[in-house]
C-alpha positions in Angstrom: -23.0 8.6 -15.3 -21.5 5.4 -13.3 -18.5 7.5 -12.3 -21.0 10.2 -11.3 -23.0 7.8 -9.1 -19.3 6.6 -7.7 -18.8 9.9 -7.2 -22.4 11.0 -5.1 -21.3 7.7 -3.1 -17.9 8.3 -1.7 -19.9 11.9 -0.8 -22.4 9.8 1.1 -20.1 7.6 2.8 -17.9 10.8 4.1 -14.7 9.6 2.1 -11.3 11.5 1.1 -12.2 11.9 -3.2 -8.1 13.0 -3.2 -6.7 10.2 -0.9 -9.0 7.4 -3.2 -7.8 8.8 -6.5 -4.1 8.5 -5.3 -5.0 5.2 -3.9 -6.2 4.1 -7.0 -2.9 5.8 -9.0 -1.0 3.2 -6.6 -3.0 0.4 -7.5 -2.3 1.2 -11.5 0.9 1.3 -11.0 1.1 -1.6 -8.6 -0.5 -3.6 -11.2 2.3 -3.2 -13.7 4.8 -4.0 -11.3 3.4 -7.5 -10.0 2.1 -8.6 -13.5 5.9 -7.4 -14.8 7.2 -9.8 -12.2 5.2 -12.9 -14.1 4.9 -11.9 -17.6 7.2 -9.4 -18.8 10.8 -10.3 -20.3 13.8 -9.3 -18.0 15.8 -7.4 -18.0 12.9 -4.7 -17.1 13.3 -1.1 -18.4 14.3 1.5 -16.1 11.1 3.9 -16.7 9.3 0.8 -15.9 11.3 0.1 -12.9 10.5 3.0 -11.3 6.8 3.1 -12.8 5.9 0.8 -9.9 8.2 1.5 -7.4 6.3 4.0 -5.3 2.8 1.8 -5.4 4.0 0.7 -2.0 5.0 3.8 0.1 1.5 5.1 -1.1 -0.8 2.3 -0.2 1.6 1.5 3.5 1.7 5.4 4.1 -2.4 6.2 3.2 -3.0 3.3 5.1 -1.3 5.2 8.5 -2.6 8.6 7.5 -6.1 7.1 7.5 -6.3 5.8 11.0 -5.0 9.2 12.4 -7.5 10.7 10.1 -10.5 8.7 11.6 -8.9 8.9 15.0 -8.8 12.6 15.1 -12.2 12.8 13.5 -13.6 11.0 16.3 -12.2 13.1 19.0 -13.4 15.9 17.3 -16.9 15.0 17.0 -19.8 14.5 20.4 -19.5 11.7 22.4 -22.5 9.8 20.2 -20.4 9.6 17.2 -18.8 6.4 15.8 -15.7 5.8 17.6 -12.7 3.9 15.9 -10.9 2.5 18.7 -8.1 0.2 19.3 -10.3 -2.4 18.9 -12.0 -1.7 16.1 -8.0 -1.2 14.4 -7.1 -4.9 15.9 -10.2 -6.4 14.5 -9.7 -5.2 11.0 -6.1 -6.0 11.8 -7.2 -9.5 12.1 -9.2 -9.1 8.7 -6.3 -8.1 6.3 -3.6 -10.5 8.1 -6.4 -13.2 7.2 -6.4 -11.8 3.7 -2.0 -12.4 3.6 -2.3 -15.4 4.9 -4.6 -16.5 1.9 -2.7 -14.9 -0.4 0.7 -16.8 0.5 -1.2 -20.4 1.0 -4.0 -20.1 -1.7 -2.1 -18.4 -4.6 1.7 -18.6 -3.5 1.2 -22.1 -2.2 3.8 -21.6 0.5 3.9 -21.4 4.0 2.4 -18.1 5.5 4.3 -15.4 7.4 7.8 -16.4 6.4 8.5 -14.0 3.1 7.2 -11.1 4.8 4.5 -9.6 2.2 2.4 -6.1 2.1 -0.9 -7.3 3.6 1.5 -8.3 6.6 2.9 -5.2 7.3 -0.1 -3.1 6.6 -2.1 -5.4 9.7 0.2 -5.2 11.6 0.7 -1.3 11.5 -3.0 -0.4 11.7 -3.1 -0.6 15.5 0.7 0.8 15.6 -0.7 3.9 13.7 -3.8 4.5 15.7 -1.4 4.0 19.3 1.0 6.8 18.0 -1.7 8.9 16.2 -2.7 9.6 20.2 1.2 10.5 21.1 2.1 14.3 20.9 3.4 15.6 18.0 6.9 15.5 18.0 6.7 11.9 18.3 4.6 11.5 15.4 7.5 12.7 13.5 10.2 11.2 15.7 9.0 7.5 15.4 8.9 7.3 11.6 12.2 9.0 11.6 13.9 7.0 13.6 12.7 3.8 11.5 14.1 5.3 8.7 17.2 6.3 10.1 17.7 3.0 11.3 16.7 1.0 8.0 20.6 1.1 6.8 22.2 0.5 10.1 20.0 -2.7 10.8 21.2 -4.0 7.0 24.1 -3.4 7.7 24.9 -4.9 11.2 22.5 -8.2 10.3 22.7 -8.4 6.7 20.4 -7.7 3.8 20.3 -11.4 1.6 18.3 -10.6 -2.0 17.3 -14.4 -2.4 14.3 -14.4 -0.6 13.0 -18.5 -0.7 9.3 -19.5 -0.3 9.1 -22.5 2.4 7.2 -25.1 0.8 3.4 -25.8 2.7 4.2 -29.7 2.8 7.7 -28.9 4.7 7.8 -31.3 7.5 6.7 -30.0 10.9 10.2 -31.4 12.5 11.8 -28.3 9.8 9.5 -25.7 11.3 11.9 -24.3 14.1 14.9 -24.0 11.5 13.1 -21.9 9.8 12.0 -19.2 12.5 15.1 -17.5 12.6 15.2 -16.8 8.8 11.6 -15.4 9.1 12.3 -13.4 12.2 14.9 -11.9 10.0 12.8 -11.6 6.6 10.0 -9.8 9.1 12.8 -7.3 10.1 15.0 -6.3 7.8 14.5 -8.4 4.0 11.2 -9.5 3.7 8.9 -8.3 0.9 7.9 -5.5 2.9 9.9 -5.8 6.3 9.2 -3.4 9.3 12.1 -1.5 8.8 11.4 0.7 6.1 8.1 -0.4 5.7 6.6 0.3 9.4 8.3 3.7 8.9 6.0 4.4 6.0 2.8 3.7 7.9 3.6 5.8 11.1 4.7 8.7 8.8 1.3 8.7 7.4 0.1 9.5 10.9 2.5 12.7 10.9 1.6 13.9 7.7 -1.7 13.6 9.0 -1.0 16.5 11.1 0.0 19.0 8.1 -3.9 18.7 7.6 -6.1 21.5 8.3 -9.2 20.4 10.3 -10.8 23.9 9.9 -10.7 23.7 6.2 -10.6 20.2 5.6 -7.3 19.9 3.8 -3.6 20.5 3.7 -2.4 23.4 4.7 0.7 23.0 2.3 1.3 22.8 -1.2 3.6 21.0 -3.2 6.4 23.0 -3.4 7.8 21.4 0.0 7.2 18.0 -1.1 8.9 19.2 -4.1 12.5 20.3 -2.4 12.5 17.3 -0.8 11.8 15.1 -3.9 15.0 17.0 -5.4 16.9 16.3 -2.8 16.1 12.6 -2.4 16.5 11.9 -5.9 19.8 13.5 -5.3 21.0 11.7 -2.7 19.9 8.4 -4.5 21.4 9.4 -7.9 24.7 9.3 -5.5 24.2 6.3 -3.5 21.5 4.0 -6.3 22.1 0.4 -3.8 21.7 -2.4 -5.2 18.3 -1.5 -7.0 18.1 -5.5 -7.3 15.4 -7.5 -9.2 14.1 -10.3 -7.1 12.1 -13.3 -8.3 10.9 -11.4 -11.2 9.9 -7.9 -9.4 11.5 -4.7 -10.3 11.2 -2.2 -8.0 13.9 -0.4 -7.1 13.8 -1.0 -3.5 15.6 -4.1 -2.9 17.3 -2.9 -0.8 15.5 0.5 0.5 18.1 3.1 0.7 18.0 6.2 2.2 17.9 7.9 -1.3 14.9 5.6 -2.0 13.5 6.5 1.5 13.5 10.4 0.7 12.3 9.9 -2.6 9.3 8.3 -1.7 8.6 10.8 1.0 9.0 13.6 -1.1 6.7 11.7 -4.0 4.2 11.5 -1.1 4.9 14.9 -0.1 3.7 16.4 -3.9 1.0 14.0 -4.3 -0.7 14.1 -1.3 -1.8 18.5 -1.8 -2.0 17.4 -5.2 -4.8 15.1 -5.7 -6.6 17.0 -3.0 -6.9 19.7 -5.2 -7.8 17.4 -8.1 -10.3 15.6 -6.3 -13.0 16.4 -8.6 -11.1 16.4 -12.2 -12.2 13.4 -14.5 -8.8 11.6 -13.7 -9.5 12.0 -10.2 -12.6 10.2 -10.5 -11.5 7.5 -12.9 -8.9 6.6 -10.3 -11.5 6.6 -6.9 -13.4 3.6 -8.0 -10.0 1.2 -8.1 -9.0 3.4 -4.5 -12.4 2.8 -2.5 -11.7 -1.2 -2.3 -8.2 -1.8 -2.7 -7.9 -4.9 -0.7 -10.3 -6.4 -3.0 -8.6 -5.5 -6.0 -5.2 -6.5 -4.7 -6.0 -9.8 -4.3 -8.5 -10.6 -7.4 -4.9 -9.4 -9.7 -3.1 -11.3 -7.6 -5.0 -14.2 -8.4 -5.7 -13.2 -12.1 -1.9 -12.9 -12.6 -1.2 -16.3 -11.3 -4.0 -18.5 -12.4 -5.0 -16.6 -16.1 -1.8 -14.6 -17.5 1.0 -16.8 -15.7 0.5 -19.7 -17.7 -0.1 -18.6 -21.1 1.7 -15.4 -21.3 5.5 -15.4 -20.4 8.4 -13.8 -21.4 6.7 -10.6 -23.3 7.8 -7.5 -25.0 7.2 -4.6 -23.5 4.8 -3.8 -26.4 2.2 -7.0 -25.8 3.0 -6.6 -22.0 1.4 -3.1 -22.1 -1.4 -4.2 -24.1 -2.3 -7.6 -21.5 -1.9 -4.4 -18.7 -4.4 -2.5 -20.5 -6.8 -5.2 -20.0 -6.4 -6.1 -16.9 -6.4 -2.5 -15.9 -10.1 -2.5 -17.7 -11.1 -5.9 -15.8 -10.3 -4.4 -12.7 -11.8 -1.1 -12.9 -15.0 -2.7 -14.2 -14.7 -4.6 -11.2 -14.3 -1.8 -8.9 -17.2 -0.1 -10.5 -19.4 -3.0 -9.9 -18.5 -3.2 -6.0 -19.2 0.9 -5.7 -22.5 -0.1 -7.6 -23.0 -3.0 -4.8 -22.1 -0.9 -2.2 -24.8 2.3 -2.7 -27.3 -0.3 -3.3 -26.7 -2.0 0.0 -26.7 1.7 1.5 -30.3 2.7 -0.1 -31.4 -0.5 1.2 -29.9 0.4 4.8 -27.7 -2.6 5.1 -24.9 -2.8 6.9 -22.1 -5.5 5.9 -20.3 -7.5 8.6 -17.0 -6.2 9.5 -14.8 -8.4 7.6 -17.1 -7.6 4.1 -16.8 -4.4 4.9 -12.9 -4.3 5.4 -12.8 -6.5 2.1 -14.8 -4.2 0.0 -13.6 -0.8 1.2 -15.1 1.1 4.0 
């Protein structure tokens, strides 16, 4: 019955059931991979390894694919209708690069903007998605290309260093400028997330964006493309792996992204995308959507509950009581997520309307 009501809500507030349920399959996954990071003995399994490693295309690429969603929507509907402009993007721009910055000084207790992390590069690319999302469509598919393309030639002319360090926040203003040059680098090409890949995933979400079908609401392709090039990627990374480096605890196989990764990823997206669209309404579907509808929330109450509860009296697990802590936290979270939707449609019967910020917290 809750999930039902979650259900009747993400009709009422004109939402994409298939995109949420696949956002919410990143955030499962993304889950294991951060509390892995703090709590789970190294050396990681493989399986597990690449378990998480396609949480972030998903969230950077829906992220992109969602703006040129809206953004065509809008031109597509009368002049009265609600109209997502650049302005709009910058402001909730604003919103989730408040949101990293918290993240890095509240829980990481470091200096913001200098490691580079997801929130970051998903700010930033919001209005970077909506500009190109009005460009024709060649270079909808051109951009995103090209950052990709470019991902292993930038490593390799500047360098691609594995130790990432985490400025302290008392570091003495005097030691700010020596530092800039590190982060300029970190926001480019080593980061956590730096623009190149990771500004590549969020502008190919605005050209996959065009393989929708306005006229019957969907994509017009099914998953057999997605899956040649999914073959093919995993090809091409089976013969050049990279380093496939574990760094300060996390896993994922992109440190460094290689073009293998890169395809991969694309061709995961590629499958999953027609795939959930279809399954919108299955019972997995729907026990994903809750967790997908406010992500940024989510994101940072585990980031926080990995820090402050399971960091300092879990370390160093087997996989076994790992996987039994993730099942709970998986639980907390969802319950979570099903009390927001629950706040949400109550707010909407009552004909409230959150401030912005709210709103870009909570999903919507």
């Amino acid at each position: 019955e809750v999930v039902g009501a979650e259900a009747r809500g993400q009709a009422a507030e004109g939402r994409l059931g298939g995109v949420d349920a696949l956002r919410g399959l990143a955030i499962v996954t993304m889950v294991a991979a951060n509390a892995g990071a703090a709590i789970l003995s190294e050396p990681h399994p493989f399986a597990f390894r690449l378990y998480g490693s396609f949480a972030a295309p998903i969230f950077v690429t829906l992220a992109g694919m969602m703006v040129a969603y809206a953004t065509h929507r809008d031109r597509s509907r009368a002049a009265s209708g609600r109209r997502h402009n650049l302005r709009y993007y910058l402001g909730r721009a604003a919103v989730i690069l408040l949101a990293a910055v918290i993240v890095d000084v509240g829980l990481g207790r470091f200096l913001p903007l200098m490691t580079w992390d997801v929130l970051y590069t998903i700010g930033l690319a919001l209005p970077a998605a909506y500009l190109l999302a009005g460009a024709p469509r060649w270079a909808r598919w051109a951009v995103p290309l090209a950052i990709f393309a470019a991902t292993p030639l930038v490593q390799a002319y500047w360098g691609y260093d594995l130790e990432i360090s985490h400025p302290a926040l008392d570091t003495p203003p005097v030691e700010l400028p020596t530092l800039l040059p590190a982060a300029a680098h970190r926001f480019f090409i080593d980061g956590w997330f730096p623009m190149f890949p990771w500004l590549g995933f969020a502008l190919l979400g605005v050209a996959l964006e065009t393989l929708r079908d306005p006229a019957r609401g969907g994509f017009w392709l099914d998953v057999r493309p997605g899956a040649i090039v999914l073959t093919l990627g995993m090809a091409v990374w089976w013969i050049y792996p990279g380093a496939m480096a574990t760094r300060a605890g996390y896993s994922e196989l992109f440190y460094p992204p290689t073009p293998g990764f890169l395809l991969t990823a694309t061709g995961v997206l590629l499958v999953l995308l027609p795939l959930f669209e279809r399954l919108s309404d299955s019972p997995i579907a729907r026990l994903l959507q809750p967790l997908g509808r406010c992500s940024l929330l989510i994101y940072m109450v585990h980031l926080a509950l990995i820090d402050r509860l399971l960091r300092p009296v879990a370390r160093e697990l087997d996989l076994g009581a790992f996987l039994v802590v993730y099942a709970g936290l998986l639980l907390v979270l969802w319950s979570l997520a099903l009390g927001i939707g629950a706040l949400k449609r109550a707010w909407r019967e009552r004909g409230y309307s959150p401030p912005m910020p709210l709103t870009v917290l909570l999903g919507g």
